[in-house]
C-alpha positions in Angstrom: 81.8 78.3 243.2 80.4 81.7 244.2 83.4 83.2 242.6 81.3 82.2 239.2 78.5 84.6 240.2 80.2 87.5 240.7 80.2 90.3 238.0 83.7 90.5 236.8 84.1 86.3 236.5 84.3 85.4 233.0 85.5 81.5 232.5 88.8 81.0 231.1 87.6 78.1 229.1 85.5 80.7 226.5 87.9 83.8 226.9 88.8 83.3 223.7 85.7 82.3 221.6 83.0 83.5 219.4 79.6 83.3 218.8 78.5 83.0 215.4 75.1 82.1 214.4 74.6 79.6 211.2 72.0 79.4 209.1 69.9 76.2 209.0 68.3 74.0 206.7 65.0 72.0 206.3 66.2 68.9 208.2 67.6 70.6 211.3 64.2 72.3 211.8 62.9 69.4 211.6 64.9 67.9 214.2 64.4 70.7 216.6 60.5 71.0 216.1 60.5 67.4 217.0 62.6 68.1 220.4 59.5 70.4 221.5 57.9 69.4 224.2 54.2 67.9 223.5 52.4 69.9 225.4 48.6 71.5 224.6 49.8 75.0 225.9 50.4 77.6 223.4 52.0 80.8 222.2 50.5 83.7 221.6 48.9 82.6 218.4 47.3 79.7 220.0 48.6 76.9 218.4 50.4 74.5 220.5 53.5 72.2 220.0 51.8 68.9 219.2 50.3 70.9 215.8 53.2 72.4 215.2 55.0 69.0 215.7 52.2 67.3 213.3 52.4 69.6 210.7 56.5 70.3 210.8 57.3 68.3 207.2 54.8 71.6 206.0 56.1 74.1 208.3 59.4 73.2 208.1 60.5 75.5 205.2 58.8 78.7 206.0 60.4 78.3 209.5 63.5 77.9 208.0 63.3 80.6 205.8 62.3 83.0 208.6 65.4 81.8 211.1 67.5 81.8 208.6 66.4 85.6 207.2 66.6 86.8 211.0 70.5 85.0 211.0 71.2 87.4 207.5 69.7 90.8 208.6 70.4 90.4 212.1 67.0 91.5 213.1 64.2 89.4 215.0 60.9 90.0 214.1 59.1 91.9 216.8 56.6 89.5 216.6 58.1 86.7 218.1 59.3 88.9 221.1 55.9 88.5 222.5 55.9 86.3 225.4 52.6 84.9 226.9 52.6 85.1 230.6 49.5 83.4 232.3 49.5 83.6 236.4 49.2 80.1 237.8 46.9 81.2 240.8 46.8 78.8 243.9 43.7 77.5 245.8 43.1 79.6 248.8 42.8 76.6 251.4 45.5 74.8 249.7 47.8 74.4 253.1 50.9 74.2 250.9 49.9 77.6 249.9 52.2 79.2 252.5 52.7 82.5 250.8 48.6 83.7 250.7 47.6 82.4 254.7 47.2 85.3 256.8 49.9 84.3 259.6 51.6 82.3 257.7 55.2 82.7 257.0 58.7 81.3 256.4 58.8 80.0 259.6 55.7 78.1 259.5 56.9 76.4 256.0 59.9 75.4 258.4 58.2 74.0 261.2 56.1 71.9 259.1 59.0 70.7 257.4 61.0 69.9 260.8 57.4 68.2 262.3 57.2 66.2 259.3 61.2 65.1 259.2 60.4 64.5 263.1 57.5 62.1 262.1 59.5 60.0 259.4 62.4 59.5 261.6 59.9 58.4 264.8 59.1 56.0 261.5 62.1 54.6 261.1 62.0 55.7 257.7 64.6 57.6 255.5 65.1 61.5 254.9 66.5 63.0 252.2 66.3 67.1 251.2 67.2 69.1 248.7 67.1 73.3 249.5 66.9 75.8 246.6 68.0 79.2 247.3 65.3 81.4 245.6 66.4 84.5 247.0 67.5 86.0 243.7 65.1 84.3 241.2 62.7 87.1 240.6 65.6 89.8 240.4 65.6 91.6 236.9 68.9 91.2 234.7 71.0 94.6 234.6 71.5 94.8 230.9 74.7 96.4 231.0 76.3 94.0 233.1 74.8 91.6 230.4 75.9 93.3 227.4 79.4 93.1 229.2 79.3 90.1 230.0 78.5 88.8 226.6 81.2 91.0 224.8 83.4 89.3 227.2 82.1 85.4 226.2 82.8 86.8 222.6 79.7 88.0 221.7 80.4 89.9 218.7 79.6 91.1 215.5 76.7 90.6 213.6 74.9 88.4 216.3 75.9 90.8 218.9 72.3 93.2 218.4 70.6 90.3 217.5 70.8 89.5 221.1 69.3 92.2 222.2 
């Protein structure tokens, strides 16, 4: 398994394969504005997926026309390269808020997980856990080894600086 991670590991299964990116029609965007998520939060031009889902038989057409354009010319508009980022800021006496308690550390998180284990077994009661390594989630991408590695999963062609 950690074999997958490492930078030279491409799987043998799409050695030999290409990505190729097909235009679309009407229907099919459609079908994918539907599979949004309805959620009220939006984009950076404030309008959120229920709208955009309630108005797709409308939309449908000029959002076809502009995926479909960005497939021909290879070229995204720099428009829709803006991402909206808004900081999720905890409450201050929150106690699950490990990371912003003066004295508070790792190992608190972990004796408070241990004590409460400790307190459902006294209980009789059943434990399950799941761990997540989040060591590397917050690590940028090194976009040469990316570049690489999508020339190597067959990234080529036209879609290859479309990627970018």
């Amino acid at each position: 398994m950690a074999a997958k991670f490492n930078s030279t590991y491409v799987p043998q299964t799409i050695t030999n394969t290409r990505l190729h990116f097909a235009e679309i029609n009407e229907r099919e965007t459609i079908n994918l504005i539907n599979k949004l998520s309805s959620t009220n939060s939006a984009g950076i031009d404030d309008i959120n997926s229920i709208i955009i889902k309630q108005c797709s038989g409308e939309l449908a057409k000029s959002i076809t026309n502009l995926i479909n354009s960005s497939i021909k010319e290879c070229c995204v508009p720099d428009e829709l390269k803006i991402n909206k980022v808004i900081p999720v800021y905890k409450r201050i006496g929150d106690k699950s808020n490990y990371g912003f308690i003066k004295q508070s550390n790792t190992n608190t998180v972990l004796f408070d997980v241990v004590s409460y284990i400790q307190s459902l077994v006294c209980k009789n009661q059943k434990v399950g856990l799941v761990f997540f390594d989040l060591s590397k989630a917050f690590d940028s991408v090194d976009r040469k080894i990316m570049l690489r590695k999508l020339l190597e999963c067959g990234v080529r062609g036209k879609e290859y600086p479309q990627i970018l």
